[in-house]
C-alpha positions in Angstrom: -23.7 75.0 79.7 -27.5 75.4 79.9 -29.6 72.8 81.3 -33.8 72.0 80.7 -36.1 69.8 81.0 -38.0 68.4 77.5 -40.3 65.5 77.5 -39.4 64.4 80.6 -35.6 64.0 79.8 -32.7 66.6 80.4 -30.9 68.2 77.9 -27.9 70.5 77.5 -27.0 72.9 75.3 -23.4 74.5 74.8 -22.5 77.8 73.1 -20.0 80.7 72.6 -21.2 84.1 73.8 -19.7 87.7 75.1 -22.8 88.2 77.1 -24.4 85.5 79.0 -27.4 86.9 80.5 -28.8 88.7 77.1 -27.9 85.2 75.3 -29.5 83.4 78.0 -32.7 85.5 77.7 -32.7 85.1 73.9 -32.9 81.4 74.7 -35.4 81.1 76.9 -37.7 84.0 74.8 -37.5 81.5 71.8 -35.4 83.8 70.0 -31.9 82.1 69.7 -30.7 78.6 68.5 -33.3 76.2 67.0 -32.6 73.8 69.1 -33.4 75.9 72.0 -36.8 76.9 71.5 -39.3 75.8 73.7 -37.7 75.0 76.7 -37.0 77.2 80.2 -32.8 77.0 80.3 -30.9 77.4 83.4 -27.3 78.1 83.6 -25.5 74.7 85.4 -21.7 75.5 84.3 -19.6 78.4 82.6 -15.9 79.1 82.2 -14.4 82.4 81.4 -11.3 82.5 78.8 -9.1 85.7 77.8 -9.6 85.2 74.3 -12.5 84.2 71.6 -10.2 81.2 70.6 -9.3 79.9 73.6 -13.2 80.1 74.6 -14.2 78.9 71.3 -11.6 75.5 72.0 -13.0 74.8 75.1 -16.6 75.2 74.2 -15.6 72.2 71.4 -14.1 70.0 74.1 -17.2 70.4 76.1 -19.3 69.1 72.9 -17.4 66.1 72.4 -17.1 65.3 76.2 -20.6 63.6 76.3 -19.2 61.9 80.0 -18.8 65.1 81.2 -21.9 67.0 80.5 -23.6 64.0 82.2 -21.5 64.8 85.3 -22.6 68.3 84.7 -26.3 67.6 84.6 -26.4 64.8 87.5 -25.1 67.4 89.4 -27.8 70.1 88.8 -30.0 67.3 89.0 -28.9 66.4 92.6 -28.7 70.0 94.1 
């Protein structure tokens, strides 16, 4: 999960990749997802899985679980 800071508020953003860093710099050079343009993104959380649809499941379950990205980013925000 990547975290930044936009008008004041924080936001997340969740996604699939095979390579974190190179996605992570595509993200923050404004050459990724729409909805990440604009914004300096941090890593907060990440989970490894053996396969694509295993990874693919849990990214899903992290999208729906709005509780949990909250926990997520009150943590970052806190240290």
């Amino acid at each position: 999960m990547l975290v930044a800071k936009r008008k004041g508020r924080l936001i997340s953003y969740v996604g699939y990749t095979i390579n974190l860093s190179k996605r992570l710099n595509l993200h923050n050079q404004s050459k990724a997802a729409k909805f990440t343009r604009g914004s300096n993104w941090k890593i907060v959380y990440k989970e490894i899985h053996k396969s694509k649809s295993k990874a693919l499941k849990a990214e899903y379950k992290l999208k729906k679980n709005y509780l949990l990205r909250k926990k997520i980013k009150q943590k970052y925000l806190n240290g």
